[in-house]
C-alpha positions as CSV (number, residue, x, y, z in Angstrom):
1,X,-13.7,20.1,58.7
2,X,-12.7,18.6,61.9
3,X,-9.1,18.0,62.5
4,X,-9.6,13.8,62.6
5,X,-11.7,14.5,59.3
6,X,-9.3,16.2,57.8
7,X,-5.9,14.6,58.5
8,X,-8.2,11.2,57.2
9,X,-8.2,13.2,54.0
10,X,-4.8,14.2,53.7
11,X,-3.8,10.5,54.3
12,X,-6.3,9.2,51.9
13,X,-4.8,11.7,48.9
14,X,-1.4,10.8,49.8
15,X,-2.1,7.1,50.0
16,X,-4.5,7.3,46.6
17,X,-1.1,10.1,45.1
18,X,1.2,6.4,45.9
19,X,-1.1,4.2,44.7
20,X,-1.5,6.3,41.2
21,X,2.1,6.2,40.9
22,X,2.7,2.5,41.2
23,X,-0.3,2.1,38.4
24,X,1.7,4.0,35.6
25,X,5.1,2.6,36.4
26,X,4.2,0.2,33.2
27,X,5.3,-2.9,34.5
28,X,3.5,-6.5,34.8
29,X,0.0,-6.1,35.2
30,X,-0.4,-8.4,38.2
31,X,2.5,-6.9,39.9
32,X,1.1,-3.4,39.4
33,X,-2.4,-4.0,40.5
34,X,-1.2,-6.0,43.5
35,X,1.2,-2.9,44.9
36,X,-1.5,-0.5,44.1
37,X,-4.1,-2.3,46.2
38,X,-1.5,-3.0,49.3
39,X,-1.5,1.4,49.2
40,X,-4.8,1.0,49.5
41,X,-5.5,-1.2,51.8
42,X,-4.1,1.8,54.4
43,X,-7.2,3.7,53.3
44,X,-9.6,1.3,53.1
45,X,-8.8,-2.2,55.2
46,X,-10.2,-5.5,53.2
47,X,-10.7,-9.2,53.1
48,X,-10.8,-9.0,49.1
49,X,-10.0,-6.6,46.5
50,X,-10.8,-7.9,43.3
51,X,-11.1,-6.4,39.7
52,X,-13.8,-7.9,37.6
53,X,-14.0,-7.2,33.7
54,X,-17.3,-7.3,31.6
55,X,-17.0,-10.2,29.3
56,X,-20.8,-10.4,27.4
57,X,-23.3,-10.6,30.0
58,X,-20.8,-11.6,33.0
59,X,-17.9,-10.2,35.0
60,X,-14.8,-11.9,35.4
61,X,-12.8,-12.0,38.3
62,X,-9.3,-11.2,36.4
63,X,-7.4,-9.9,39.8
64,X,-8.1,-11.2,43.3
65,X,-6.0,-9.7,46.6
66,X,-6.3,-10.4,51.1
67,X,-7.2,-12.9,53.3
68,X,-10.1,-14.7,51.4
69,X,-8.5,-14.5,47.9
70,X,-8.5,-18.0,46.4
71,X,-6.8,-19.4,43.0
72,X,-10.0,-20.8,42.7
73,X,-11.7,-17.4,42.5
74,X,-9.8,-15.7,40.0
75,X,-11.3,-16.4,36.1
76,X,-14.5,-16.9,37.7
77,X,-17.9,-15.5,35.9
78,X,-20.2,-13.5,37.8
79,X,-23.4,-13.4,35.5
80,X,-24.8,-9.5,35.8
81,X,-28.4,-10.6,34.4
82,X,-30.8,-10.5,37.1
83,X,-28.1,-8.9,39.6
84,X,-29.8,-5.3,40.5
85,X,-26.6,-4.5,42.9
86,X,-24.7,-5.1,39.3
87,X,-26.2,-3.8,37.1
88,X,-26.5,-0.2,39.4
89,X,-22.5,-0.4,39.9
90,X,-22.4,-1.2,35.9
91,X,-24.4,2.2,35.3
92,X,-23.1,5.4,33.1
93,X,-22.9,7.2,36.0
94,X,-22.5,5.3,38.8
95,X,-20.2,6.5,41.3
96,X,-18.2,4.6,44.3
97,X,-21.1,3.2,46.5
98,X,-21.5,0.5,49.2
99,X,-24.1,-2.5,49.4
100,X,-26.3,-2.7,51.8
101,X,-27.5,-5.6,53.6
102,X,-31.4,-5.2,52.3
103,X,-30.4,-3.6,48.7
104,X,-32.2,-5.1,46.3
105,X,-29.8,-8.1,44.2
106,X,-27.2,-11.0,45.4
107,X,-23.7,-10.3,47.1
108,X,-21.3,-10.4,44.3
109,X,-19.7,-13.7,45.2
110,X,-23.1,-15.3,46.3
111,X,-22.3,-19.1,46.3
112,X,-18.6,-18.5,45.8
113,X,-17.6,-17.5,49.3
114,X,-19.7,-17.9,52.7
115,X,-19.7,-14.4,53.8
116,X,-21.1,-13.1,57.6
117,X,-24.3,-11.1,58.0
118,X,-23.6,-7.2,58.2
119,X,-20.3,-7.7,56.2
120,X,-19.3,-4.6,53.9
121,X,-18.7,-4.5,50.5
122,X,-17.7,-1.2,48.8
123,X,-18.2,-1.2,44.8
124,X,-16.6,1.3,42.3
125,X,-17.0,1.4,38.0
126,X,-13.8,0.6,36.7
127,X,-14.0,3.5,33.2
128,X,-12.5,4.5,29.7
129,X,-13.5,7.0,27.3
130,X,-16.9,7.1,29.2
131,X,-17.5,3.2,28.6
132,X,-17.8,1.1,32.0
133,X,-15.6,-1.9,31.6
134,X,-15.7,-3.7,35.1
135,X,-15.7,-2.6,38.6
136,X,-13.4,-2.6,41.7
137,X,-14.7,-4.3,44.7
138,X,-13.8,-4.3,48.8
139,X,-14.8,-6.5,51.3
140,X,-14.8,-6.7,54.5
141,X,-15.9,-9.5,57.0
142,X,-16.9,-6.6,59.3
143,X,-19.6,-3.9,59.0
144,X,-17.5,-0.6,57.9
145,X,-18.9,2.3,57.4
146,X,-16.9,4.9,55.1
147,X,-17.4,8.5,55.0
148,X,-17.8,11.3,51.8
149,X,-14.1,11.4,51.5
150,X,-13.0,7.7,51.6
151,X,-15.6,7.3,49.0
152,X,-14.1,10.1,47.1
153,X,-10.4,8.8,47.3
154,X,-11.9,5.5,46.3
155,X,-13.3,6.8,42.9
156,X,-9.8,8.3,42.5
157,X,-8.3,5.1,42.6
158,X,-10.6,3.1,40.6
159,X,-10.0,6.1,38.0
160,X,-6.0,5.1,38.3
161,X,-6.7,1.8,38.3
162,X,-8.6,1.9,34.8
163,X,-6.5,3.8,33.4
164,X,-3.6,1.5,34.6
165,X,-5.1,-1.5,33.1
166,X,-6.0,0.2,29.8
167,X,-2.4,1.4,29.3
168,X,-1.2,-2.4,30.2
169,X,-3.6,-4.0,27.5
170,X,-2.3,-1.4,25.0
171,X,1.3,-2.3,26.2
172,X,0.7,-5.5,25.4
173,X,-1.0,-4.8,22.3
174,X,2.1,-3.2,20.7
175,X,3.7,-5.8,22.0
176,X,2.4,-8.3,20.2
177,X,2.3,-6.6,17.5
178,X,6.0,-5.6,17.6
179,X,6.9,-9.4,17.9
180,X,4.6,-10.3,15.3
181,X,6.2,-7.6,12.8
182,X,9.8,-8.9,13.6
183,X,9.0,-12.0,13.0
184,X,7.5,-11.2,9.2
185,X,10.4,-9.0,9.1
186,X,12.6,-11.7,9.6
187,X,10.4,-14.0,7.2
188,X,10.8,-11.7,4.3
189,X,14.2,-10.7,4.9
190,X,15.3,-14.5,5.3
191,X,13.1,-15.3,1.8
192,X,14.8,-12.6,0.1
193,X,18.1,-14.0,1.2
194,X,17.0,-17.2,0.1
195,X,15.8,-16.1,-3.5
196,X,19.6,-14.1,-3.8
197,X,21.3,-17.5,-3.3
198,X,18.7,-20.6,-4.7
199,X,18.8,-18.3,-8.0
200,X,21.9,-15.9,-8.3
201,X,23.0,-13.8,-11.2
202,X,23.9,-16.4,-14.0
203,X,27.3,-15.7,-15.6
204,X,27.9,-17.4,-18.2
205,X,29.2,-15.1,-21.0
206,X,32.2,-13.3,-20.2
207,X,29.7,-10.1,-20.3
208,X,27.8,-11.3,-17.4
209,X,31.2,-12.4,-15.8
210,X,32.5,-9.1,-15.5
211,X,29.1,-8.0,-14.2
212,X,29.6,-10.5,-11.5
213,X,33.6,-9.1,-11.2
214,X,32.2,-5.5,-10.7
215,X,29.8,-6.9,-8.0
216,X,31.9,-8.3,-6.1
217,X,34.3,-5.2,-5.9
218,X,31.7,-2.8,-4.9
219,X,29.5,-5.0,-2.7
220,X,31.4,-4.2,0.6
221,X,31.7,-0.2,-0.1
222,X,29.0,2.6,0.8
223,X,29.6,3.7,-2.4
224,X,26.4,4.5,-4.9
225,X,25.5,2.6,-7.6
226,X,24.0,3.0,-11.0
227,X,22.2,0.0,-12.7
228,X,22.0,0.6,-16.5
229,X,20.6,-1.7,-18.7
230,X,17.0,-2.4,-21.0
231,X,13.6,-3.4,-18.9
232,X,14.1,-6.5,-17.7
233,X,17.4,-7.5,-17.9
234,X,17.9,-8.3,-14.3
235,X,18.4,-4.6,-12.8
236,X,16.7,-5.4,-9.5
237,X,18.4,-9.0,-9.2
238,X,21.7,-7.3,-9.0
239,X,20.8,-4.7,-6.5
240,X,19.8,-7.5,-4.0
241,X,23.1,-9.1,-4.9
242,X,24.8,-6.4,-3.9
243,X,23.0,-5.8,-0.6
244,X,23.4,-9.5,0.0
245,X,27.4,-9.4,-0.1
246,X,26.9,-6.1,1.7
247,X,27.5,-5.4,5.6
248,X,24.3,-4.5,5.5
249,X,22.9,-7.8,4.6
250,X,20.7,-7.7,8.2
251,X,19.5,-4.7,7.2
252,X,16.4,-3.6,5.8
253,X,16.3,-3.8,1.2
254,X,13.6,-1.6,0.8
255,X,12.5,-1.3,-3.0
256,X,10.8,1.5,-4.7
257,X,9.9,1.8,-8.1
258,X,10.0,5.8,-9.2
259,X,7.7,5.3,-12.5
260,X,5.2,3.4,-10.5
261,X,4.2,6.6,-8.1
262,X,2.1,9.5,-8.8
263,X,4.1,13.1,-8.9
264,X,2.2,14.2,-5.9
265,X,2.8,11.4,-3.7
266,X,7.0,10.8,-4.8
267,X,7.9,13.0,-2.3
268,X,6.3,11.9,1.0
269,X,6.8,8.1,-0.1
270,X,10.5,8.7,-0.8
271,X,11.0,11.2,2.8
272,X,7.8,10.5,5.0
273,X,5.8,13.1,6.5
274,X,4.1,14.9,10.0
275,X,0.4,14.8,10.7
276,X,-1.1,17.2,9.1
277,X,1.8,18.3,6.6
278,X,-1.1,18.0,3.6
279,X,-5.2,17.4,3.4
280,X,-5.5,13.6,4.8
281,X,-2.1,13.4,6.5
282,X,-4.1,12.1,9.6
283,X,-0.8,10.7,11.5
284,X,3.1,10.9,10.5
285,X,4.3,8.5,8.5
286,X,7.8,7.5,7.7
287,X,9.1,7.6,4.4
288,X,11.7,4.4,2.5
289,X,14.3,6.5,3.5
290,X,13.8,6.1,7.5
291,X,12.4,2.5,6.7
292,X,15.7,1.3,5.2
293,X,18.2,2.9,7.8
294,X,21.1,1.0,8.1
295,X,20.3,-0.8,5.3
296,X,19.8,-0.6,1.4
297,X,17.6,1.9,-0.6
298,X,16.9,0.8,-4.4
299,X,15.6,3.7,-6.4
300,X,14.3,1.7,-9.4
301,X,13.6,3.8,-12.5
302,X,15.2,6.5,-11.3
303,X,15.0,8.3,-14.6
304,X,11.5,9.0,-14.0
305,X,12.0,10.9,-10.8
306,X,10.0,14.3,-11.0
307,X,12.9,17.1,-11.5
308,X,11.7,19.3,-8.5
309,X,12.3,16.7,-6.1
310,X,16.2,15.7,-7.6
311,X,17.5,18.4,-5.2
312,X,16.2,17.0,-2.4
313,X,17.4,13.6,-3.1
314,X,20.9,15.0,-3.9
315,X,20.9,16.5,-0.9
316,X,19.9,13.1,0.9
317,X,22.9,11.3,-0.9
318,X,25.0,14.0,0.1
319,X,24.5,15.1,3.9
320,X,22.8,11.9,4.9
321,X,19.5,13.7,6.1
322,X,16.2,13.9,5.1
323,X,13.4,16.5,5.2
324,X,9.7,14.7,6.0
325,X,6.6,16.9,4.6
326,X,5.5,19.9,7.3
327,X,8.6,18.7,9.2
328,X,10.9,21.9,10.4
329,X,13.9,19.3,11.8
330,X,16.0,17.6,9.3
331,X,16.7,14.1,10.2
332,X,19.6,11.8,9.7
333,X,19.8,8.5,8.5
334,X,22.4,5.9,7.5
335,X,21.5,4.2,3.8
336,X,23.3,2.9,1.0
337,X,21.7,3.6,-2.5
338,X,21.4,2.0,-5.3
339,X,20.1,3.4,-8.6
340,X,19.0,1.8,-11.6
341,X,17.1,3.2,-14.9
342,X,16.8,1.8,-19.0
343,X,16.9,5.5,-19.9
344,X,19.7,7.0,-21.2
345,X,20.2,9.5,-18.5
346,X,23.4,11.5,-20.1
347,X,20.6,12.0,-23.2
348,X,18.0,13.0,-20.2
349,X,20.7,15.1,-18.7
350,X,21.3,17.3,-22.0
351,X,17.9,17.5,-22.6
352,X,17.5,19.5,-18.8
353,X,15.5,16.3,-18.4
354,X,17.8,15.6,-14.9
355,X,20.4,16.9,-12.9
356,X,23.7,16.9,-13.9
357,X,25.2,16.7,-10.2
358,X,22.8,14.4,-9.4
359,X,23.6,11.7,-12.6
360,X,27.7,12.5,-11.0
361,X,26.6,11.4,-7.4
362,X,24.5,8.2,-8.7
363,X,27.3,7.0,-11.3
364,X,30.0,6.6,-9.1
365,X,30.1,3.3,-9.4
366,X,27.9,2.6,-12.5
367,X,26.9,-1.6,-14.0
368,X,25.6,-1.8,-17.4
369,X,23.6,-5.3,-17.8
370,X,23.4,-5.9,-21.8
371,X,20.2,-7.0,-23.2
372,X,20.0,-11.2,-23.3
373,X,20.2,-11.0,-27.2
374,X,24.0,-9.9,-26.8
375,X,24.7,-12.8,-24.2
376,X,22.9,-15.8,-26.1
377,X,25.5,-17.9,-24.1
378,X,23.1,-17.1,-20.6
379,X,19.5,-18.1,-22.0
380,X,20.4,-22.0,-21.3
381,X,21.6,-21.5,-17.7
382,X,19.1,-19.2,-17.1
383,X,16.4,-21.3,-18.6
384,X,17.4,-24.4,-16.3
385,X,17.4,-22.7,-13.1
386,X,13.8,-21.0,-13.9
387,X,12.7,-24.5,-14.7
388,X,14.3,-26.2,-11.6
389,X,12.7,-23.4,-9.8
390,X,9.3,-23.9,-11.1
391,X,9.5,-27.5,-10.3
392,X,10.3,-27.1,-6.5
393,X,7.7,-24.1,-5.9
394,X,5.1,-26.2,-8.2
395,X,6.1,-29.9,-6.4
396,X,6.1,-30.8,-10.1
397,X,8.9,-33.6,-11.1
398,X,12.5,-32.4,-12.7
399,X,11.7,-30.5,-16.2
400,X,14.7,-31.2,-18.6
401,X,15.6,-28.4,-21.5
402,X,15.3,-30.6,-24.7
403,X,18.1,-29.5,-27.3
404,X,16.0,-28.3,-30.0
405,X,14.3,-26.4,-27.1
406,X,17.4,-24.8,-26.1
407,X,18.5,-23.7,-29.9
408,X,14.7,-21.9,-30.2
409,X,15.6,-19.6,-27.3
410,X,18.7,-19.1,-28.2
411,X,17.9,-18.0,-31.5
412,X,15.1,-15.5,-30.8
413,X,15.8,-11.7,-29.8
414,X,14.2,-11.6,-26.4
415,X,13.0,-7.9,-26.8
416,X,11.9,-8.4,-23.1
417,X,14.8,-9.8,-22.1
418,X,15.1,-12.2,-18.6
419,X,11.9,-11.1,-17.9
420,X,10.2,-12.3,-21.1
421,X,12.2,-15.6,-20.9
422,X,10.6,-16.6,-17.6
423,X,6.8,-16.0,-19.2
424,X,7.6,-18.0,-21.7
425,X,8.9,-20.4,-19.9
426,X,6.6,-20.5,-17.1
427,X,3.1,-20.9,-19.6
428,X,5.5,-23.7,-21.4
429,X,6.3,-25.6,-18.1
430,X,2.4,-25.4,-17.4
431,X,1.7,-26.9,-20.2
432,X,4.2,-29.3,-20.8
433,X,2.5,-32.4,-19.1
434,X,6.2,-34.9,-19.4
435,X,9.4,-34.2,-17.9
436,X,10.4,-32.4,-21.6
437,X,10.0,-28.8,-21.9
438,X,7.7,-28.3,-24.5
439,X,7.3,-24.7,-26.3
440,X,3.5,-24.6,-27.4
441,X,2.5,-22.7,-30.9
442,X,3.0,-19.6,-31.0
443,X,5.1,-19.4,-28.0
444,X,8.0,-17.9,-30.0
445,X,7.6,-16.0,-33.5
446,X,10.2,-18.3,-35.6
447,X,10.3,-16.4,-38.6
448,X,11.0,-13.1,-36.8
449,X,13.6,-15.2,-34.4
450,X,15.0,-16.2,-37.8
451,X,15.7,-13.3,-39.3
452,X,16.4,-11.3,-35.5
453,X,20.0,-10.3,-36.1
454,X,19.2,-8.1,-39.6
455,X,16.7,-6.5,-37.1
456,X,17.1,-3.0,-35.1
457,X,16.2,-3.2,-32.0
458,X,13.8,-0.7,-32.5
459,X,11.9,-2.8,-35.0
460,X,11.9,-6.3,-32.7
461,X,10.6,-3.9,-30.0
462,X,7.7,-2.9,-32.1
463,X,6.9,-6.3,-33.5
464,X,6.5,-7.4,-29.4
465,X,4.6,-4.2,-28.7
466,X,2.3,-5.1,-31.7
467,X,1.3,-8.4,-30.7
468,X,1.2,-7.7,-27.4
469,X,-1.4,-5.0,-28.0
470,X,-3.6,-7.5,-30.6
471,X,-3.6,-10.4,-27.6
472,X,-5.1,-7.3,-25.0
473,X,-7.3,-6.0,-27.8
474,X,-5.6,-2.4,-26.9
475,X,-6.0,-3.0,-23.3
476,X,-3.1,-0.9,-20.9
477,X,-4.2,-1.4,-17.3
478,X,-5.8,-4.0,-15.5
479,X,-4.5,-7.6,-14.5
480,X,-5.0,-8.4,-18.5
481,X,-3.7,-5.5,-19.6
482,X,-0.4,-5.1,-21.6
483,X,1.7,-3.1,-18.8
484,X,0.9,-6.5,-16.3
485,X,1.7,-9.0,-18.9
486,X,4.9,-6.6,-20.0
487,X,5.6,-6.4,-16.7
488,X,5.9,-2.6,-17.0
489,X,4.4,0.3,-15.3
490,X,1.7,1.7,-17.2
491,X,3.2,4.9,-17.8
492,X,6.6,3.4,-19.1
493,X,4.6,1.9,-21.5
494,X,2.6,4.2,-22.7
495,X,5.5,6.1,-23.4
496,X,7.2,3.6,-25.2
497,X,4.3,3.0,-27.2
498,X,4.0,7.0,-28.0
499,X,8.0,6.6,-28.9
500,X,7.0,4.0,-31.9
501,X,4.0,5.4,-32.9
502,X,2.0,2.7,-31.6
503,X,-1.6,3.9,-30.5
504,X,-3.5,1.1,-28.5
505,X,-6.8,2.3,-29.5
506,X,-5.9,1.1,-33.4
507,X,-5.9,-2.4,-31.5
508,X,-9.5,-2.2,-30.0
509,X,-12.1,-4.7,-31.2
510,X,-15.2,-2.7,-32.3
């Protein structure tokens, strides 16, 4: 190579090296291209750069750079149709080539700019992951001719230059995507918030006031709480209270029921995992731990957490990190727990049923929420906000709780507690067509309510369970099963079905 030729070449790779550089800086697009293409123009001198992207059958001019650059250029569609010069550049393998003056096919900006005879216009396929997605162009009002290696250094930079613009759509991508996340972040943090204070704990028996008493003294700690108390009693309301009167109220109050997940996937839900840590890990995933750093974790049913994985959440509670699936580095994070079960977990405990250092660490501060049948003095308050709810979400007129309405809920056993008081009242309020509450047949079995304190609890659980069982026909799963309308996890209720000797197959029709 002759001297000229080669120092031509050295200049071209150093200019091309520069240019590459500026087009994975990652800032504005625009910006990016436009330094890029000033490198450039060292190498190859120009009239107009321009990038065109395929959109259907056309090109569009997206970028647009030297002397005969126009605002009026730039968004314009170049149809490729008919266009041999084109559709060549467009090719799989096309490689950086010039148009000649008798090449078959129209200039590329025939009828958008008046360009001289014997002008030059170098063309090179802008590609990624072997897909060609637009092409670079040059032109010059003068007849240039370019040799092997300008060509060369060319491809080079239209190989940058794709790659550039690829990494700024996904920039912007994520992006978007990040803002759009924050803001349903934000959404469902600030309607959480709002459900914590349009509806609070109700405390209107001096049970529920020292509840509220407790709350208030351990809201501002980091200290771990217990949640005791029969399904439905209000566990969960209680452990958004507290993260609402928390620091940690900005935070993330990330929720996870332990009953409702399968053994084998407990332990990747609860800590994450790397790709590939088990068969279809396909990418690493955080676990509620790292979700709800800095904020609250609430380990609902935590009696039914699988007793090989109590160590590791001890050891989580205790040292603050976290071991994902397949991962060899611990991590740290920064969460406040709450705990909350309707077992007995001292029983559990004896039985070697669950860790005895692990019920110490979760009890430190523990809240026992009686069942609504030993707080009678709640059900009106309770009622009244469910219905004034139910009105504003529904756009339905005030609902009023008639007296002899109010003395029919106070006087049943509510063996499903809160939870059971707001079906009831929710298929009442549908129904009820005036501004009365009205409780339709059935809604409430009177004799049983009658009779409810000469009851066990045992027994009024089994009475619900029964009729629950002949309304599904024996039915467990499904959006009609028992566990939906229970408003239980399957499992919990099969279990408390087992405990009473209840078998839902007894309740099958045919």
């Amino acid at each position: 190579m002759a001297a000229p030729d080669l120092q031509a070449a050295l200049t071209g790779a150093r200019l091309v090296e520069e240019a590459g550089s500026l087009l994975t800086l990652g800032e504005h697009p625009e910006r990016m291209v436009a330094h890029a293409f000033e490198r450039l123009a060292e190498l190859v001198p120009y009239d107009l750069a321009t990038v065109l992207l395929r959109e259907g059958d056309a090109l569009r001019v997206t970028h647009a750079f030297g002397p005969l650059a126009t605002p009026q250029l730039t968004e314009v569609l170049i149809p490729v149709r008919g266009n041999l010069r084109l559709q060549n550049a467009l090719k799989p393998r096309s490689r950086p080539a010039t148009f000649e003056e008798d090449d078959p096919g129209q200039d590329t900006f025939h009828g958008l700019l008046e360009m001289p005879h014997g002008h030059s216009c170098l063309v090179a396929p802008l590609r990624s992951q072997g897909e060609t997605f637009g092409l670079m162009t040059l032109d010059a009002m003068v007849c240039r001719q370019y040799p092997e290696s300008v060509l060369h250094h060319v491809g080079v930079f239209a190989s940058l230059l794709a790659l550039g613009l690829k990494q700024a759509e996904h920039l912007g991508r994520l992006a978007e995507r990040e803002r759009t996340l924050a803001e349903e972040v934000s959404y469902f943090r600030e309607a959480q918030r709002r459900d914590v204070l349009q509806e609070p704990l109700r405390a209107e028996s001096p049970a529920m006031r020292a509840i509220l008493d407790q709350v208030g003294q351990v809201a501002g700690t980091a200290a771990t709480v217990l949640i005791t108390g029969e399904t439905g009693t209000g566990k969960e309301k209680v452990a958004q209270t507290l993260h609402h009167l928390s620091t940690r109220r900005e935070k993330p109050f990330i929720k996870v029921n332990c009953s409702a997940l399968p053994a084998a996937l407990i332990e990747s839900e609860l800590f994450g995992h790397v790709k590939g840590a088990f068969s279809g890990a396909v990418a690493a995933r955080k676990g509620r731990f790292e979700l709800a750093d800095g904020g609250t974790l609430f380990l609902d049913e935590i009696g039914d957490l699988p007793l090989d994985l109590q160590p590791k959440l001890l050891r989580a509670i205790q040292e603050r990190e976290i071991d994902p699936l397949g991962s060899e580095k611990s991590r740290r994070v920064d969460v406040r727990l709450l705990a909350a079960t309707h077992q007995d977990l001292r029983k559990a405990v004896a039985e070697g049923r669950f860790r005895q250092d692990l019920f110490y660490r979760l009890s430190v501060f523990p809240i026992h929420i009686p069942p609504l049948r030993e707080r009678p003095g709640d059900i009106a308050d309770l009622a009244q906000a469910f219905l004034e709810r139910f009105a504003r979400e529904n756009r339905r007129p005030p609902i009023q709780l008639p007296g002899a309405v109010r003395t029919q809920l106070e006087g049943y056993a509510w063996p499903g507690n809160v939870r059971e008081l707001h079906n009831v009242l929710e298929r009442a309020a549908i129904l009820s067509a005036g501004r009365e509450l009205r409780l339709p047949p059935g809604a409430l079995p009177t004799p049983e309510a009658r009779t409810a304190a000469t009851l066990s609890w045992d027994a009024q659980e089994r009475s619900y369970l029964e009729g629950l069982l002949r309304h599904t026909g024996g039915k467990i799963a499904g959006a009609t099963g028992a566990a939906a309308l229970a408003e239980l996890p399957a499992s919990t209720l099969l279990s408390r079905l087992e405990k009473l000797g209840l078998r839902p197959k007894d309740f099958r029709q045919g």
